[in-house]
Phi, psi and omega in degrees: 000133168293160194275068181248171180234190191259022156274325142340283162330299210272340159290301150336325189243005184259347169264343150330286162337284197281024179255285195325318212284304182291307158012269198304311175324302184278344120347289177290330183283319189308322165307303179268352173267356175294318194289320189292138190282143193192139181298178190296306190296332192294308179266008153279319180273009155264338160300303171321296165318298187291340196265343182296312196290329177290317190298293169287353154280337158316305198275311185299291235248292216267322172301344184090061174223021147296301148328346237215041201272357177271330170315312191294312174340286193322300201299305195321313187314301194269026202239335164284325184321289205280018160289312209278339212270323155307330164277345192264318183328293203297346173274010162252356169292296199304334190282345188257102168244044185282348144335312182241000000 
């Protein structure tokens, strides 16, 4: 066994707990903002919102990466570089008319 005690433990499943608890909680508004008639874009950016918010929370807490932040860092830095270099590709295809 590694050296944790059992306050250690009991801090670990009571924010545990309070991940699942919100889970659900935002489940349950997906669930109810499905039924309200809301225009499309409108309920497309609160499915979004809410999924950011379950995903990262997901991501934080049950993956360990609350901890990591220079890592995540890094990667979020380099997943933009190669965002921007993919939106630009296709404006340097077009821009290249040495072809014809």
């Amino acid at each position: 066994m590694s050296g944790t005690s059992a306050d250690e433990i009991r801090k670990h499943v009571k924010v545990y707990v309070m991940v699942f608890v919100a889970l659900m909680v935002l489940t349950l508004a997906t669930v109810g903002v499905s039924y309200l008639e809301l225009a499309i874009p409108l309920a497309i950016l609160v499915a979004l919102v809410v999924a950011t918010i379950k995903g990262s929370l997901v991501a934080r807490y049950f993956m360990h990466l609350v901890g990591e932040k220079k890592a995540v860092y890094w990667s979020l830095m380099l997943t933009a570089v190669f965002f921007c270099v993919l939106m630009f590709l296709p404006l340097f295809a077009m821009l290249d008319h040495t072809g014809q």
